[in-house]
N, C-alpha and C positions, 0 to 999 in steps of 0.2 A: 504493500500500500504506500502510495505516493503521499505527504502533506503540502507537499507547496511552502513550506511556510515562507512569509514575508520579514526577514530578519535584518534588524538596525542597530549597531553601537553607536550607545551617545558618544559622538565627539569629544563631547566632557568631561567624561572619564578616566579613568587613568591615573598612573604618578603624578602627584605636587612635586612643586620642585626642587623642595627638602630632597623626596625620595630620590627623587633623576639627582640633583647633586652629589646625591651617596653613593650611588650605585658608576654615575660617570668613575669619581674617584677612584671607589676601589677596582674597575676594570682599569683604569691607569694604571694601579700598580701591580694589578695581576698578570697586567700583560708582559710590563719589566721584569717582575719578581717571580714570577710563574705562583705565588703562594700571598696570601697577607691572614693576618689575625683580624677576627675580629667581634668586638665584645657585644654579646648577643645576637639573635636575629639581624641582619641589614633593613631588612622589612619585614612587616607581617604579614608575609604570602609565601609560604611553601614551597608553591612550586618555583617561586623566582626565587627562594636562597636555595636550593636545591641545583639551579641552573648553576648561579654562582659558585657552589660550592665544586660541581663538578668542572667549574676553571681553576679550581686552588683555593676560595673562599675556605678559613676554617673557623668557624664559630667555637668562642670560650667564654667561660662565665667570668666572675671576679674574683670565683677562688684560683682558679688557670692561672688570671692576669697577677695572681701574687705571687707566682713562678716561677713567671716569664722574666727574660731578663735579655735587653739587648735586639729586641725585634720591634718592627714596628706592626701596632694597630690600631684597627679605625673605628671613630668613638660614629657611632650611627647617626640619622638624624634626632631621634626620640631626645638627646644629649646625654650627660653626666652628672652625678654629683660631686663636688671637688674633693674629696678622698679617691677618685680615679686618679685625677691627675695629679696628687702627691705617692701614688701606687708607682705611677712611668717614673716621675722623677726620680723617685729612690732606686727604681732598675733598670735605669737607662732604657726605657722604651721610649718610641719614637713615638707618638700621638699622631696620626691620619685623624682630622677632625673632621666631622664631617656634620655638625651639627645645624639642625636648622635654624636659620638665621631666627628666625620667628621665638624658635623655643628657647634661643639665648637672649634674646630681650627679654623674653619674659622672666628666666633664673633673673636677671640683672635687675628687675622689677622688685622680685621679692627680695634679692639677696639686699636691698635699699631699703624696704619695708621691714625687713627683721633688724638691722644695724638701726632704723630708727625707733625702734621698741614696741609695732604696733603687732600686736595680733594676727597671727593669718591664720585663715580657713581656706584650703585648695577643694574648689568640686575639682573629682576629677576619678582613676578608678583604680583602685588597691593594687599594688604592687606592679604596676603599668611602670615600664621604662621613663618615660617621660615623668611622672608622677614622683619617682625615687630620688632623680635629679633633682626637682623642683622644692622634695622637700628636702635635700641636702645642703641648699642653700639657706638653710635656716636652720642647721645641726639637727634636725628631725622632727623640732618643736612644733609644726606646722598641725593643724588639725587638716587632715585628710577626709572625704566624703564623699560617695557615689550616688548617694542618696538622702535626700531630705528628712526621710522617715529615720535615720542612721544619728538624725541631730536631736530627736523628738528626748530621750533621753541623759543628754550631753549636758558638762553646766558646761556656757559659754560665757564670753566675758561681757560684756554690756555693748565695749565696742569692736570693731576687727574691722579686716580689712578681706574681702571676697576676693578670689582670682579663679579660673579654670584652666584645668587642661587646654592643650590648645586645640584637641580635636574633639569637644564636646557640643553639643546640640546649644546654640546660641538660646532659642524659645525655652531650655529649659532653666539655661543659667539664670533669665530674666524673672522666670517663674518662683526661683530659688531665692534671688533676691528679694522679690517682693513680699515673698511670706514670711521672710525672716525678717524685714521691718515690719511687716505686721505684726510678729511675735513681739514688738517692743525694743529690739534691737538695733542701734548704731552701726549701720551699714556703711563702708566704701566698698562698693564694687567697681571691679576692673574687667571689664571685658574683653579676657585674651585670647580670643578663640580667632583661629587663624581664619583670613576670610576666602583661603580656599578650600578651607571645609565649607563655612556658612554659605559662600554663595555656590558651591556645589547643590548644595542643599535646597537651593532657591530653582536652580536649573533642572535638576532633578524631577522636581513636581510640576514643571511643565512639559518633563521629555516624558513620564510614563503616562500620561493621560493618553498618548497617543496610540497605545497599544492594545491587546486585548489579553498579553499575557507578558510579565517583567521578570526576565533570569538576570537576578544581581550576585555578582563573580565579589569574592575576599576572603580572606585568609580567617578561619575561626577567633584568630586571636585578634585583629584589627576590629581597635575599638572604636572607629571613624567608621569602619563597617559598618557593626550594629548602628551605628546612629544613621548613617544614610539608608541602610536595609529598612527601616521604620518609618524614614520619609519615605520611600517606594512605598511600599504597603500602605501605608495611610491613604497617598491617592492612586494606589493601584494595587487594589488586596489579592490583585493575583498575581502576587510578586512571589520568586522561588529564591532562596538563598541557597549557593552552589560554592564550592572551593574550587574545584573541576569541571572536566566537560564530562567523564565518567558517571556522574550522578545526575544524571539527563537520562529519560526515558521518552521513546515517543509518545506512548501511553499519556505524556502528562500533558501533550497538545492536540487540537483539532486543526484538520485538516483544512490550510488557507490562514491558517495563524497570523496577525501581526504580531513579532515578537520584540522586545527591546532588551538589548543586553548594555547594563552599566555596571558599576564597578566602585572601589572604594580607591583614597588615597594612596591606599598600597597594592593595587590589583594592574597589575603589568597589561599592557594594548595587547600582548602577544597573545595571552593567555584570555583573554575577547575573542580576539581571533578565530582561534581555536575551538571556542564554544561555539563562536557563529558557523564553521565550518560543519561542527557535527550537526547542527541545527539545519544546515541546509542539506545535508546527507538524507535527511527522512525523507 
């Protein structure tokens, strides 16, 4: 049985340019070095550190990088917190930074906010790369939060200062802010949220109306994922969340389909591709 389907990648989609700057780098160096370290996932997509790794990419944790001594590697976009980079210095590793521009304003935000004695509260989501850095520029003291309902029990201080993740859902941080001045509290809010998630976000809910069925491609662990997989769904509840193009059945389309395939901030064009390919195979 033939389906015809009619299949579209949003333009839109794809690496930010955090991730394309990371991933340019370390093929620089992989191509010189035939090998580079590098401390965590590149991205949260699978199949693309997977690619990488079969050029020489080798992913270590922070107990590795206590080890290592005299190599270089490259800090991801997600960034660090600066016990990294007192770890290189004591072992002569080389630092390949590769951090997003975005996310080191933002450490340099709070790291200004804690030296001036205010309070911080991070929305943002537990033990997330970016999230560890952020709070290290604040020796740890940061109140951490994924959720609202996470604070219903917390004593907080009267005043503090808000920040988010930078790949967090814009509508919810405002959301967060506003019930927590409601609750009585002295709010500054900062709104860090990178505005190539947020207006992803925006473009999104106009690219899936156009379909009658949305396969959104990202890695389990990308958290910009979930938050754009939720904008699909909202205005297209028949939106499918896929890592692969292996977890595609015909069975889950009618024949003549319009179908739209988008993507998260860490979800490689290739790996679009790919799924549009098996898509037009039925």
């Amino acid at each position: 049985m033939s389906y015809n389907l009619q299949v579209t990648i949003d333009s839109n989609s794809g690496f930010c340019f955090g991730v394309v700057y990371a991933i340019d780098m370390a093929e620089e160096i992989l191509d010189e070095d035939g090998y580079l370290y590098c401390l965590g996932d590149i991205v949260h997509n699978d199949e693309e550190v997977e690619r990488l790794k079969a050029r020489g990419l080798r992913i270590i944790d922070h107990d590795a990088l206590k080890e290592l001594h005299g190599e270089k590697v490259l800090i991801r976009a997600h960034g660090e917190a600066p016990e990294t980079y007192r770890i290189a210095l004591s072992n002569n590793i080389t630092l390949i930074d590769a951090s997003c521009p975005v996310v080191l304003k933002l450490q340099n935000r709070i790291k200004t906010s804690y030296e001036d004695q205010e309070q911080i509260l991070i929305f943002g989501k537990h033990g997330h790369a970016e999230v560890i850095g952020l709070q290290g520029q604040t020796n740890n003291d940061a109140l951490v939060f994924q959720d609202i309902a996470e604070l219903d029990n917390a004593v907080l201080p009267q005043k503090f200062t808000l920040y988010s993740q930078t790949t967090k859902s814009t509508d919810k941080f405002y959301q967060i802010k506003d019930e927590l001045i409601s609750r009585g509290y002295e709010v500054t809010a900062n709104d860090t949220i990178c505005r190539q998630v947020s207006n992803r976000d925006e473009e999104l809910r106009k690219f899936v109306v156009n379909f009658n069925k949305i396969i959104f491609v990202s890695g389990k662990k990308s958290s910009n994922g979930k938050v754009l997989y939720e904008v699909c769904k909202k205005y297209n509840p028949d939106t499918h969340f896929i890592s692969q193009p292996d977890e595609l059945t015909p069975e889950m389309f009618n024949p003549g389909d319009k179908v739209g395939i988008c993507g998260a901030t860490s979800t490689p064009m290739w790996l679009m591709e790919k799924v549009k390919k098996t898509l037009e195979a039925y």
